[in-house]
MARKELO-140334 format. One record per residue: residue number from 0; x negated, y, z of N, C-alpha, C in turn. Coordinates in steps of 0.1 Angstrom, whole numbers, plus 5000, padded with zeros to 4 digits. Each point is the difference from the previous one (the first is absolute). Layout:
<pts>
    i    nu    nv    nw   cau   cav   caw    cu    cv    cw
  NUM     X     Y     Z     X     Y     Z     X     Y     Z
...
</pts>
This chain:
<pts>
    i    nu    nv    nw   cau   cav   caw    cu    cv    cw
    0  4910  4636  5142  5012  5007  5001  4999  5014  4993
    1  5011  5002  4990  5001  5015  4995  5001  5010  5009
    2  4994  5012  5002  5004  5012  5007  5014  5009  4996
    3  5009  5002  5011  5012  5000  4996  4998  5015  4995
    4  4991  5010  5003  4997  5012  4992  4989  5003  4997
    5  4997  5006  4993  4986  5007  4993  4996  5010  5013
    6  5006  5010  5004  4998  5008  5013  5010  5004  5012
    7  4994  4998  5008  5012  5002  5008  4998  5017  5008
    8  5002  5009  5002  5000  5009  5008  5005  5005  5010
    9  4997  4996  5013  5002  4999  5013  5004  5014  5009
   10  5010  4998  5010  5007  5009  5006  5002  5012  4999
   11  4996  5003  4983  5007  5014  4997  5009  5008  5004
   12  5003  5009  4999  5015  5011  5002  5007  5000  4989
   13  5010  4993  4992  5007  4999  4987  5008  5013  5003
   14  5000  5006  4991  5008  5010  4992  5008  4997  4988
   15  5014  4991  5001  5007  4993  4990  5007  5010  4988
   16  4995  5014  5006  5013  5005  4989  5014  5005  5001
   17  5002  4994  5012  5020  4998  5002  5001  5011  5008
   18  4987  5011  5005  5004  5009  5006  5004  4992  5015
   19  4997  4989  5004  5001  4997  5014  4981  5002  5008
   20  5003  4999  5013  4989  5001  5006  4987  4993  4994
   21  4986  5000  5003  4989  4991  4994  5003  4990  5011
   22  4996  4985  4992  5001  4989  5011  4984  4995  5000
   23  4999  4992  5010  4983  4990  5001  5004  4989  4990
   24  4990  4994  4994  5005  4991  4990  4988  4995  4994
   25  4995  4983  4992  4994  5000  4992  5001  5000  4992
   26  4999  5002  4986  5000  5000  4985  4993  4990  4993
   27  5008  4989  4993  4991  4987  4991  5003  5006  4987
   28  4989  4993  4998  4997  5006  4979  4996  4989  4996
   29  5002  4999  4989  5003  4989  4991  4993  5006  4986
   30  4994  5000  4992  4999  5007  4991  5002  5017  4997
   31  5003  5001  4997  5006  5015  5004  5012  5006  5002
   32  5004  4988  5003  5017  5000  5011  4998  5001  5014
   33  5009  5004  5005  4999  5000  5017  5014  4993  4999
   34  4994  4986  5008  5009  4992  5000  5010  4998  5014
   35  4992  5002  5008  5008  4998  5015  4994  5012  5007
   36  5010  5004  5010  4997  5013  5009  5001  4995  5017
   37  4994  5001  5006  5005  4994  5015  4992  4995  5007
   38  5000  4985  5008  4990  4997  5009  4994  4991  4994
   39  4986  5000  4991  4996  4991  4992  4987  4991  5007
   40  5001  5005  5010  4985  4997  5010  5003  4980  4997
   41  5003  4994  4997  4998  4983  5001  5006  4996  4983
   42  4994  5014  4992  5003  4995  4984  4987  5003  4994
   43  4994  4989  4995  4986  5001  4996  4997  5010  4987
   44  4986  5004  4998  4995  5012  4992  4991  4995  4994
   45  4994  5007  4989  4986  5001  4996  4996  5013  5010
   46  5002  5007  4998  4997  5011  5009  5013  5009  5008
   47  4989  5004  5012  5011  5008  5004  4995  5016  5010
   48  5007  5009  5004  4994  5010  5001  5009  5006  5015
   49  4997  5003  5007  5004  5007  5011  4996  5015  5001
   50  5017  5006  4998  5000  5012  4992  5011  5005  5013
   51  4996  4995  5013  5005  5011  5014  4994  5013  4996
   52  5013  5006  5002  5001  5021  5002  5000  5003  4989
   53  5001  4992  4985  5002  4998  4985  5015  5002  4997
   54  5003  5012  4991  5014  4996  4995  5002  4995  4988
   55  5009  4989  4995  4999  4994  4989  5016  5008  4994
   56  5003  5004  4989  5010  5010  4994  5002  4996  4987
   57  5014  5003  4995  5003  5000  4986  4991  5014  4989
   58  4996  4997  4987  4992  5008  4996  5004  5016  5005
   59  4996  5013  4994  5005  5015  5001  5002  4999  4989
   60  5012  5013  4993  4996  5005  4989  4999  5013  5001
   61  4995  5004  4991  4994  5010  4997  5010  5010  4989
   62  5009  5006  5006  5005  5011  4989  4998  5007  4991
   63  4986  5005  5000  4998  5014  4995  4987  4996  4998
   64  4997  4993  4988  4985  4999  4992  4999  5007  4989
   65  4992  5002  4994  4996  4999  4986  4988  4991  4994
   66  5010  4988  5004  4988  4987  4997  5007  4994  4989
   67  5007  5005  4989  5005  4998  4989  4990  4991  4989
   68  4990  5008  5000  4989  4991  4995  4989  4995  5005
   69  4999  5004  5013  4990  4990  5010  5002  4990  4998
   70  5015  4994  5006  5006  4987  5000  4993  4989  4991
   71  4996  5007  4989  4998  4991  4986  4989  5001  5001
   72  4988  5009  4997  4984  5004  4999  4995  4993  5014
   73  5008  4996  5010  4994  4995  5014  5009  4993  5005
   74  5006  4989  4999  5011  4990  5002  4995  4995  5014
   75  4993  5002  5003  4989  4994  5010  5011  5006  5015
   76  5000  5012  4990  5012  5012  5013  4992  5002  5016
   77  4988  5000  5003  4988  4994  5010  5005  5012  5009
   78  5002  5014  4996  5001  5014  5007  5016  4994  5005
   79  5005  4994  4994  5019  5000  5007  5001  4991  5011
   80  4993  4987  4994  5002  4986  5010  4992  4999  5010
   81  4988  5005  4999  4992  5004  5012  5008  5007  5013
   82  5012  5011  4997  5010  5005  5006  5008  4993  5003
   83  5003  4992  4997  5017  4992  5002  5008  5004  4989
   84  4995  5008  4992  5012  5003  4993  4999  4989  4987
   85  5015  4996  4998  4999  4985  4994  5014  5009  4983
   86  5002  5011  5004  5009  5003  4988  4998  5014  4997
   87  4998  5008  4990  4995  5011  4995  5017  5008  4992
   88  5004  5015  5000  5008  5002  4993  4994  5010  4992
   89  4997  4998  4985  4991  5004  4989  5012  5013  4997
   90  4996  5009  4988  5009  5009  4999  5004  5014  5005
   91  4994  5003  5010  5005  5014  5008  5000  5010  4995
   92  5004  5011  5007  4996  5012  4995  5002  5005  4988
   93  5007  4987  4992  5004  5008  4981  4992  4994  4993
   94  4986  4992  5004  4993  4992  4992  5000  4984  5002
   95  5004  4998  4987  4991  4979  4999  4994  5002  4987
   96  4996  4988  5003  4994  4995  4986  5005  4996  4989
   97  5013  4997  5005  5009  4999  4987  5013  5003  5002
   98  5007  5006  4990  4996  4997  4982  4995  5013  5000
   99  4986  5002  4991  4995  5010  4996  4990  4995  4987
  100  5007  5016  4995  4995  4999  4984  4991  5013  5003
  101  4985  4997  4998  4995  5015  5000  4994  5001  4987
  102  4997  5010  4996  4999  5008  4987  4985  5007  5006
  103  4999  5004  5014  4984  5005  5001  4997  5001  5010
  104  4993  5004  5011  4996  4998  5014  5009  4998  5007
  105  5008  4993  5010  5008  5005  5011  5001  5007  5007
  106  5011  5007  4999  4997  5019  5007  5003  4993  5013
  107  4998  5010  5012  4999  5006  5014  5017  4994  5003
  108  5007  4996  5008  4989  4989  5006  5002  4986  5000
  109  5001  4991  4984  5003  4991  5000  4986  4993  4995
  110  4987  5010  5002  4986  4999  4996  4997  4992  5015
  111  5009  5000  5010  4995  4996  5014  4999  4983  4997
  112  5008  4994  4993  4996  4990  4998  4993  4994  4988
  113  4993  5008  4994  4986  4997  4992  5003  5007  4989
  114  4989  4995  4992  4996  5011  4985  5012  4986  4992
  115  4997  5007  4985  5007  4996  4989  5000  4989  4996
  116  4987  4990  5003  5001  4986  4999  5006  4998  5009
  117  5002  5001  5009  5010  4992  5011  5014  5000  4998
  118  5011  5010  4993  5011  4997  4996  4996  4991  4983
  119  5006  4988  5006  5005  4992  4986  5011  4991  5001
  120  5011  5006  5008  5013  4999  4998  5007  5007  5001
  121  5005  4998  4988  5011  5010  4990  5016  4997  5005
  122  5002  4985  5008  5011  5000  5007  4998  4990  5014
  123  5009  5000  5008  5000  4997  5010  4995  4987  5001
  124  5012  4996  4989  4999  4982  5001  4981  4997  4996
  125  4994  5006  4994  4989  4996  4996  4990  5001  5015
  126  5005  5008  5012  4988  5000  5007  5008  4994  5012
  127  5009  4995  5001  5004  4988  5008  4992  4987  4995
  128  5002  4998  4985  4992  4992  4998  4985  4996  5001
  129  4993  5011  5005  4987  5004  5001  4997  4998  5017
  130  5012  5006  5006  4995  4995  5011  5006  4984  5005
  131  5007  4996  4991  5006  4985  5004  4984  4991  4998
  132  4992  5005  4984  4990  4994  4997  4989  4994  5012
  133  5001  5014  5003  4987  5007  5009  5004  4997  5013
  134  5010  4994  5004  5001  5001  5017  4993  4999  5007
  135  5003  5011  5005  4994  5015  5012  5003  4984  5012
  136  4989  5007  5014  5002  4992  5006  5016  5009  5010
  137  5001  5007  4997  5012  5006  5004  5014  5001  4987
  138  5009  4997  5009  5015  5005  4998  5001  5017  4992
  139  5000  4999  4987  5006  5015  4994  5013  5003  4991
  140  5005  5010  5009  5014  5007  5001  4995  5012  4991
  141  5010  4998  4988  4994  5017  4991  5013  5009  4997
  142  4997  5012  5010  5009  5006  4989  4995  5007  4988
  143  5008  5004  4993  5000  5009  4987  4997  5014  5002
  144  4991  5007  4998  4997  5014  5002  5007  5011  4989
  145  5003  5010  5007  5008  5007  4990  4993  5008  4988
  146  4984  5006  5006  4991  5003  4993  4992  4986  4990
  147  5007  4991  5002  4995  4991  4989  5009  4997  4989
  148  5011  5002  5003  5011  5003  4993  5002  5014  4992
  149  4998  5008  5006  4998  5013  4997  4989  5004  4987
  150  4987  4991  4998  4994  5002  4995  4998  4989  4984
  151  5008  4996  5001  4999  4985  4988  5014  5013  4991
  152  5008  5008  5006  5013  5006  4993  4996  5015  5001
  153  4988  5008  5005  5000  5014  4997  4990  5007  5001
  154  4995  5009  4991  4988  5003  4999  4994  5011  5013
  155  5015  5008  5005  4996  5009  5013  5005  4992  5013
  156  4992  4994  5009  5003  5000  5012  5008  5009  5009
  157  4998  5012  5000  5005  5009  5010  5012  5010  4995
  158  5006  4995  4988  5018  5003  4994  5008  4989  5007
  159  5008  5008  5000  5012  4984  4997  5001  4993  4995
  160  5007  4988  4998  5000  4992  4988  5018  5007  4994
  161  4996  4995  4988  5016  5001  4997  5011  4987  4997
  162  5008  4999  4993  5008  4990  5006  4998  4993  4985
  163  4993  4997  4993  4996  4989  4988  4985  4996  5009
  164  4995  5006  5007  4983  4997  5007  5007  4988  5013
  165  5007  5010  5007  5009  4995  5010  5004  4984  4995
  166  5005  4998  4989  5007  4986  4996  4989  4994  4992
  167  4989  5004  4999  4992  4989  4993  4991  4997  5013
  168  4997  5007  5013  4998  4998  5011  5007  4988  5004
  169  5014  4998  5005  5008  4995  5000  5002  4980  4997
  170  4991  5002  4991  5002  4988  4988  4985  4995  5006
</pts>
């Protein structure tokens, strides 16, 4: 007889997400699906785990990284998932990785996510596709940094832009 799951994990505390209380529950897995949630005690296993005073939870995410190019140089993501955290939001603070055109070191502080080999996308769509390639074992949400924008359209950081910089920004 087939084992109706690959593991089963026993009397946990589910944390579903819905913002309702945690319930006791076991969790079957299937591959790397969780297939059924509830009282699985008479559904057979390859293995199974008794994970009383364990809470079992939808991933975290993580707001405020600058794992812009982590993500990709370590897809592994081992520092995030180790945490729980199962979704990363790349971008903060005025810096990503893309779109940036640099011309010579990356000034202060978009140097926080690496030296000059590390930008080599010139537009966004290119490093979406870099991390579609490379899937991170986490979920990445990117925004657009304004200092990365800032720097592909003007040679002084700390002026204004003006309104032809502003519209090739823009674009």
């Amino acid at each position: 007889m087939k084992a109706q799951f690959d593991i089963i994990l026993k009397n946990g505390t589910v944390i579903d997400g819905s913002g309702s209380k945690g319930f006791m529950a076991d969790v079957g897995i299937k591959g790397n699906t969780i297939e059924s949630i509830g009282k699985l005690s008479e559904k057979s296993t390859i293995q199974s785990f008794d994970i009383k005073g364990k809470v079992l939870s939808p991933g975290f995410i993580d707001v405020h990284t600058h794992d812009d190019n982590a993500v990709l140089k370590m897809p592994e993501c081992l520092p995030k998932i180790s945490q729980g955290i199962t979704t990363v939001i790349v971008g903060n603070c005025g810096i990503s990785a893309a779109p940036v055109r640099l011309q010579s070191k990356p000034p202060d502080p978009l140097n926080l996510l690496g030296k000059t080999e590390d930008f080599t996308f010139p537009n966004f769509k290119s490093y979406i596709a870099q991390v579609n390639k490379v899937r991170p074992a986490v979920n990445v949400a990117a925004l657009v940094g304004h200092t990365s924008l800032r720097i592909n359209h003007m040679g002084d950081l700390y002026r204004e832009a003006n309104a032809q910089e502003v519209k090739a920004m823009s674009n």
